[in-house]
PLY file of the C-alpha trace (Angstrom):
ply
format ascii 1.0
element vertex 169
property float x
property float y
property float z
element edge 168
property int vertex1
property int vertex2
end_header
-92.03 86.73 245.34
-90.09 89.47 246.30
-91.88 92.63 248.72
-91.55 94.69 245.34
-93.46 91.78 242.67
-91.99 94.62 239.64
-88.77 93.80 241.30
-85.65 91.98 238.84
-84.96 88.84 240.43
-81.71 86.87 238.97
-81.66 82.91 239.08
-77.75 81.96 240.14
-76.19 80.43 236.87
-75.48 77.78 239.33
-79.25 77.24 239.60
-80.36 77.70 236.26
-79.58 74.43 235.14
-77.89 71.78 236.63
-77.26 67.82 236.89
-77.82 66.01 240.32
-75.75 62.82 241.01
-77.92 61.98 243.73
-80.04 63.00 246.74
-77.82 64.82 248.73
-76.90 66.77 245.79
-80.74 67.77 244.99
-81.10 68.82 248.91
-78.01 71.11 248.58
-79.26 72.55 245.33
-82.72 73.35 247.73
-80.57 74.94 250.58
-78.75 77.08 247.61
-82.04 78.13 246.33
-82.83 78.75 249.75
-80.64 81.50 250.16
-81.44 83.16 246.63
-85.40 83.33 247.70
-86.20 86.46 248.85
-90.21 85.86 251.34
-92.77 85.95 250.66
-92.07 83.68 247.83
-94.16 81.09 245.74
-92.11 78.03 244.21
-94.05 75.53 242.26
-91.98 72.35 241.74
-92.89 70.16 238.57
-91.13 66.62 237.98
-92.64 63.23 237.92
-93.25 60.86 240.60
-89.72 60.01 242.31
-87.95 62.95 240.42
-87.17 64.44 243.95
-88.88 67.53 244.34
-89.82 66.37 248.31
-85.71 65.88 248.45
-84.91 69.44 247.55
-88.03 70.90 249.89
-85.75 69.07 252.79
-82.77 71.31 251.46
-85.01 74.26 251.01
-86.54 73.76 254.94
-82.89 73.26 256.30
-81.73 76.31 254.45
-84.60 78.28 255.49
-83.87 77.14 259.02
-87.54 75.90 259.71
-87.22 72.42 260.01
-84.30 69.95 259.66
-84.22 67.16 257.43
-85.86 63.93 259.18
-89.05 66.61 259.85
-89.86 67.24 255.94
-92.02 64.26 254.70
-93.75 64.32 251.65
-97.47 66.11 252.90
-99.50 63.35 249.75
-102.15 62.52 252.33
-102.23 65.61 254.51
-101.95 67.74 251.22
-100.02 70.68 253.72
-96.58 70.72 256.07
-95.94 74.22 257.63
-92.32 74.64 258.96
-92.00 77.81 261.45
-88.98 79.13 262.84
-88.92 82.91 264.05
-87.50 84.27 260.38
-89.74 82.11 257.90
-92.75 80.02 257.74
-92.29 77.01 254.85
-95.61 75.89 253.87
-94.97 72.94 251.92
-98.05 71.73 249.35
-98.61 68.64 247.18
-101.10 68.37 244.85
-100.66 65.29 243.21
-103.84 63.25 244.94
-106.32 66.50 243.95
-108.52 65.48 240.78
-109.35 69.02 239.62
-109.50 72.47 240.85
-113.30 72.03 242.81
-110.71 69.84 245.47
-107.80 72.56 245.23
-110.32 75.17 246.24
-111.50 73.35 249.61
-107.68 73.71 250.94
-107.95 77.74 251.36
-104.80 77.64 249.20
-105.67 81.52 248.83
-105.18 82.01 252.08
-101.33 81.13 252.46
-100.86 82.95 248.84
-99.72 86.45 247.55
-102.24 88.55 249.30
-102.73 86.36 251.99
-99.41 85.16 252.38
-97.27 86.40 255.04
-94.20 88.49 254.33
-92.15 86.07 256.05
-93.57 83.11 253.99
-92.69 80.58 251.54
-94.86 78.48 249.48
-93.79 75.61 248.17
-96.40 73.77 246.05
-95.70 69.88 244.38
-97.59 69.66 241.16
-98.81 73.23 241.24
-97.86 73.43 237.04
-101.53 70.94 236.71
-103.90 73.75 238.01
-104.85 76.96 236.75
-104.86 78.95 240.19
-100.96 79.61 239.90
-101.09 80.87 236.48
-100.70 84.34 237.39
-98.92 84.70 240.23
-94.77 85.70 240.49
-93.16 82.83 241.02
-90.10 80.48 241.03
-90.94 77.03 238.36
-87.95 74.47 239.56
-88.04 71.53 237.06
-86.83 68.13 237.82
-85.85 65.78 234.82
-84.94 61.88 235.78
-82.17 61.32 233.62
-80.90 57.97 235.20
-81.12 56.00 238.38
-79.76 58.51 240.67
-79.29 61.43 238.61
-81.80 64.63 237.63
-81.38 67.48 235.56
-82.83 70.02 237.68
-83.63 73.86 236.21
-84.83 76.93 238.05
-86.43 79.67 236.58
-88.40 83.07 238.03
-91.39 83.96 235.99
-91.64 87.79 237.30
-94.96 89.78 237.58
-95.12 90.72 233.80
-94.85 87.08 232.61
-97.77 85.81 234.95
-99.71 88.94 233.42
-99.46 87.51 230.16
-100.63 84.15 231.86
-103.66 85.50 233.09
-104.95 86.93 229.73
0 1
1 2
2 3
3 4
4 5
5 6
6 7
7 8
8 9
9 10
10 11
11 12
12 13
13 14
14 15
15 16
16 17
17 18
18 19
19 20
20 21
21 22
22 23
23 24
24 25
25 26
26 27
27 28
28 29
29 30
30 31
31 32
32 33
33 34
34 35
35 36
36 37
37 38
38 39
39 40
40 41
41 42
42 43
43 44
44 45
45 46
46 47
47 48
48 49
49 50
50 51
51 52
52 53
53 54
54 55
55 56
56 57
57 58
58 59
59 60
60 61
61 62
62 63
63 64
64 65
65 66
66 67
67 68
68 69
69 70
70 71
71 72
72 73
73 74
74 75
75 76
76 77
77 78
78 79
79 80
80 81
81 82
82 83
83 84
84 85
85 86
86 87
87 88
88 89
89 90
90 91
91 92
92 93
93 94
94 95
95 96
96 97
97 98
98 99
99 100
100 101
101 102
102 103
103 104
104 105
105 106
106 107
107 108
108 109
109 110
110 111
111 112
112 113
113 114
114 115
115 116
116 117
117 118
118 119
119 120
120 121
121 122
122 123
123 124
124 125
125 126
126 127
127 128
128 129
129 130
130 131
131 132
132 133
133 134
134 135
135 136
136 137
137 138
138 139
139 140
140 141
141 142
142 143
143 144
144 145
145 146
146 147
147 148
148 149
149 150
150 151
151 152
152 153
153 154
154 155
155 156
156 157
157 158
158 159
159 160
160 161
161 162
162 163
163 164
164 165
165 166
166 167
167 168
């Protein structure tokens, strides 16, 4: 979310939609998005299980410079990673183990959010699209399609302040 939530933000056409031969190609397409977010920033990643979302958090961490590859594991059991460098704090969620919102609301989500979140943060949240609390927030929504063995068809879009409005209501 940019400082300014009112604020235009354009996706790349690069990053709009796109095909991905393979990992290495999803963790450049994170380090490219990377460089388009502008902190604090929410980005909810939706995809099913093995559709690489943790792959392109690695890219997003290396291009954020908070953490390089080999340090981003997928946080299923510890349900948060935070990343720090000087610049940026990553704090990487995944809510795929939660049941319902009762369990998202013992993590203190709200804390590392918009309002709470730091203006040198990103939040990057794995199966965020299944609860309710993100509805209404300005955010990124990155999509990851399995298409075949190795390849996704990855889209990016930024749902601005007026669209998360309309969420809310």
């Amino acid at each position: 979310m940019p400082s300014d939530p009112a604020a235009a933000i354009s996706v790349p056409p690069e990053l709009q939609s796109c095909d991905s031969h393979g990992e290495e190609q999803t963790q450049a397409l994170g380090r490219r998005l990377a460089a388009t977010l502008q902190p604090p920033a929410l980005v909810i990643l939706q995809g099913e299980l093995g559709a690489g979302k943790t792959r392109l958090v690695k890219g997003l961490a290396e291009g954020l410079q908070v953490a390089h590859e080999a340090d981003v594991t997928s946080p299923s059991y510890t349900l948060v990673h935070e990343f720090r460098s000087p610049q940026c704090t990553l704090h990487h969620v995944d809510l795929y183990r939660l049941e319902g919102s009762a369990q998202l609301a013992t993590l203190g989500l709200e804390d590392v959010l918009p309002g709470g979140i730091t203006p040198s943060s990103v939040v990057v949240v794995e199966w965020g699209a299944r609860f309710p609390l993100f509805r209404g927030w300005p955010r990124w929504l990155v999509t990851l399609e399995i298409t075949g063995e190795d390849t996704r068809h990855i889209t990016v879009q930024w749902l601005p302040a007026d669209v998360a409005q309309a969420e809310r209501q």
